[in-house]
C-alpha positions as CSV (number, residue, x, y, z in Angstrom):
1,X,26.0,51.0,31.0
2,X,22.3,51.1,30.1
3,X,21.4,54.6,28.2
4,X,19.2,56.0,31.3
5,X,22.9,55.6,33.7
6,X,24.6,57.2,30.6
7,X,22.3,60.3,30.3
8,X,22.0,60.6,34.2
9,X,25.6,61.1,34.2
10,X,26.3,63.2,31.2
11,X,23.2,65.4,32.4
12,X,25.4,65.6,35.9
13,X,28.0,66.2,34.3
14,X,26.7,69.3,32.0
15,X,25.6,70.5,35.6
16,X,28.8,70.5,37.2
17,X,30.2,72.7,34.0
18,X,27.3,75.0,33.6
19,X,27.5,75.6,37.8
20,X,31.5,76.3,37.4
21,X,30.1,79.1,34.9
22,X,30.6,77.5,31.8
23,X,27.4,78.4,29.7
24,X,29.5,77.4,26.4
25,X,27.2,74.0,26.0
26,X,29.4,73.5,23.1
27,X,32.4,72.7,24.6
28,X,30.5,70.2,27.0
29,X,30.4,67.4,24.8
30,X,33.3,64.7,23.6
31,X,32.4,63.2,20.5
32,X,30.8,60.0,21.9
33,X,29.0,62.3,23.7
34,X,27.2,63.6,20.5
35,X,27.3,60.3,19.4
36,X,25.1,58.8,22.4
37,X,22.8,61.8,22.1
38,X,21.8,61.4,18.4
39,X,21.9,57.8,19.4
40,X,18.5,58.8,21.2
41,X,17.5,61.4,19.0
42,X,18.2,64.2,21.5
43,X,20.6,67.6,20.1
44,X,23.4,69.3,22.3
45,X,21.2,72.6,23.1
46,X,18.0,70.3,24.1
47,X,20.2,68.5,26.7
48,X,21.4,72.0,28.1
49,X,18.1,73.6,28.2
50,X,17.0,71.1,30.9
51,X,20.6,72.4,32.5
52,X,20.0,75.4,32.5
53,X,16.5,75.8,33.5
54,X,17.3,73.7,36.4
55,X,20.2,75.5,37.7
56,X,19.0,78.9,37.0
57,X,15.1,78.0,38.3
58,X,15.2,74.7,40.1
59,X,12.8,73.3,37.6
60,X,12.9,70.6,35.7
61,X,14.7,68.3,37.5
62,X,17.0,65.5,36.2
63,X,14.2,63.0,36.3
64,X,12.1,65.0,34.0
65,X,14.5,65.9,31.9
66,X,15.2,61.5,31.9
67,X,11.3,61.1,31.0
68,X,11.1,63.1,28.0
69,X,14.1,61.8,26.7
70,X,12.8,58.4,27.0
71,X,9.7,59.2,25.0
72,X,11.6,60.8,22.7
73,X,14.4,58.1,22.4
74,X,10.9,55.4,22.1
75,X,9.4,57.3,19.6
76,X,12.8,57.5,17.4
77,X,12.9,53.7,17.8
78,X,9.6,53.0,17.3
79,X,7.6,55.1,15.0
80,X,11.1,56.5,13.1
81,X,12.8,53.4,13.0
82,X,15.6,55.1,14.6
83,X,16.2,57.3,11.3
84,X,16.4,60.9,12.0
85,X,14.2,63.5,10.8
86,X,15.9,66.3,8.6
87,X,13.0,68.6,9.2
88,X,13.4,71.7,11.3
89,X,10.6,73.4,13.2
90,X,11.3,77.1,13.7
91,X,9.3,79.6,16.2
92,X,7.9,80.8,12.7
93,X,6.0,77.4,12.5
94,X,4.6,76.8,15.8
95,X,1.8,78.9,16.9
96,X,1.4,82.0,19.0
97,X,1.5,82.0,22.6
98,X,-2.0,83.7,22.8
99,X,-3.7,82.0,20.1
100,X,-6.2,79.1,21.3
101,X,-7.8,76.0,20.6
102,X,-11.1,75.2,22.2
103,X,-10.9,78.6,24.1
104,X,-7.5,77.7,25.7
105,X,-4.5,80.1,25.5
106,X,-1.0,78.7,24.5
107,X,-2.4,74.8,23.6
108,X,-2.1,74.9,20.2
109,X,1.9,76.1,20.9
110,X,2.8,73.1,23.1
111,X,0.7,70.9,21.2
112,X,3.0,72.1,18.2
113,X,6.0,71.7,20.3
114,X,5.7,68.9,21.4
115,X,4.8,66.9,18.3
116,X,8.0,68.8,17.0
117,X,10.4,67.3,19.9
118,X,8.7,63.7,19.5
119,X,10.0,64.0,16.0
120,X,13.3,65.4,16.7
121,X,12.5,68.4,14.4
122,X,12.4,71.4,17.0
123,X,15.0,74.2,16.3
124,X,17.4,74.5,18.7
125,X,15.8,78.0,20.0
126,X,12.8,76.0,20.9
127,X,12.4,73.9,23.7
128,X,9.9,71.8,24.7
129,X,9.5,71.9,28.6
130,X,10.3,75.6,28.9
131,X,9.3,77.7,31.5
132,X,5.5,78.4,29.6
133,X,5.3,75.0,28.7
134,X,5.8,73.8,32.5
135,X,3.4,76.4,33.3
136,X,1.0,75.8,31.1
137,X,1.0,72.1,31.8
138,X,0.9,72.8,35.8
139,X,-2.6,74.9,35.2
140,X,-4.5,72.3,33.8
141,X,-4.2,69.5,35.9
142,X,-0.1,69.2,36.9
143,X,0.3,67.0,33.6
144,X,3.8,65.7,33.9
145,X,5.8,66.6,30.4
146,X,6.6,63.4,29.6
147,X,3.0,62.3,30.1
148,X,1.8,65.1,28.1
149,X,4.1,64.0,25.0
150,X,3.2,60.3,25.3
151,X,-0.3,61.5,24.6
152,X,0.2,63.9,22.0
153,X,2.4,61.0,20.5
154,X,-1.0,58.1,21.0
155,X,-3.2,61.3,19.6
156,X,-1.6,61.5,16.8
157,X,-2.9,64.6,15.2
158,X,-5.9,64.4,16.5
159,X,-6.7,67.7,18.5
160,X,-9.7,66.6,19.3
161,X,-8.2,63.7,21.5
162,X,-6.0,65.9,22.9
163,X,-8.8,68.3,24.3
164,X,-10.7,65.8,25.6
165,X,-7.3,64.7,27.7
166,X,-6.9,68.5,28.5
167,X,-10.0,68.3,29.9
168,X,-10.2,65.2,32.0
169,X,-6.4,66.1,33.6
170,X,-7.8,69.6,34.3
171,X,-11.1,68.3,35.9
172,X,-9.1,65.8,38.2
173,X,-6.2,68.7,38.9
């Protein structure tokens, strides 16, 4: 089984339990379960996040939630070498939702965020693809999440870069 079939179905599968009213995400996983997702850099809680907003709000779908893993998974392999970062990033290190960089609300945050999940290093009370960061990306320009991250991932940390793709997705939005 490829890893995309294998995270498809244990996705599926965490739907099925979280839809039967299970919202223990703990008891979801059998060890080679674990095994697989730290195999592509990805915790327990991240996988259920994507459950959970998707049977609570219909959004984002299992494909998404496929996409980001997959940068994340080729950025472990890649850039880490497939060693895991032991750095966390809380909500105490990531900016506020209000503050701004170049006059728009909530960037720096996912920008932030989302070099924290290409790493691996967002705390498990964090998620990258929540609810403001779907909306966020949907206002300026529909920017797919997984799109997003593979820029802020060629960007490195260069905001500027970053801007100047914020800018050009929002123009052609």
């Amino acid at each position: 089984m490829t890893w995309n079939d294998q995270f498809l179905q244990l996705f599926r599968s965490c739907v099925e339990k979280y839809r039967s009213g299970n919202s223990d995400f703990h008891s979801y996983y059998e060890p080679e379960d674990l095994a697989f997702l730290k195999s592509i850099g990805y915790k327990p809680r991240e996988l259920f996040d994507f459950v959970e907003d998707l049977v609570d709000g219909g959004e984002p779908t299992e494909s998404t939630a496929l996409l980001v893993a997959a940068v994340r998974r080729d950025y472990l392999h890649t850039v880490q070498n497939g060693q895991l970062s032991e750095k966390e990033v809380s909500s105490d290190d990531i900016p506020a939702r209000g503050e701004t960089l170049d006059n728009v609300a909530y960037f720096p945050r996912i920008l932030a965020k989302a070099r924290a999940k290409l790493a691996g290093e967002l705390h498990p009370n964090l998620m990258y693809g929540c609810g403001g960061d779907r909306g966020f990306l949907r206002k300026h320009g529909d920017i797919h999440p997984a799109d997003f991250l593979r820029h802020v991932w060629a960007s490195g940390d260069d905001d500027a870069h970053m801007i100047e793709y914020l800018r050009q997705c929002y123009s052609q939005g």
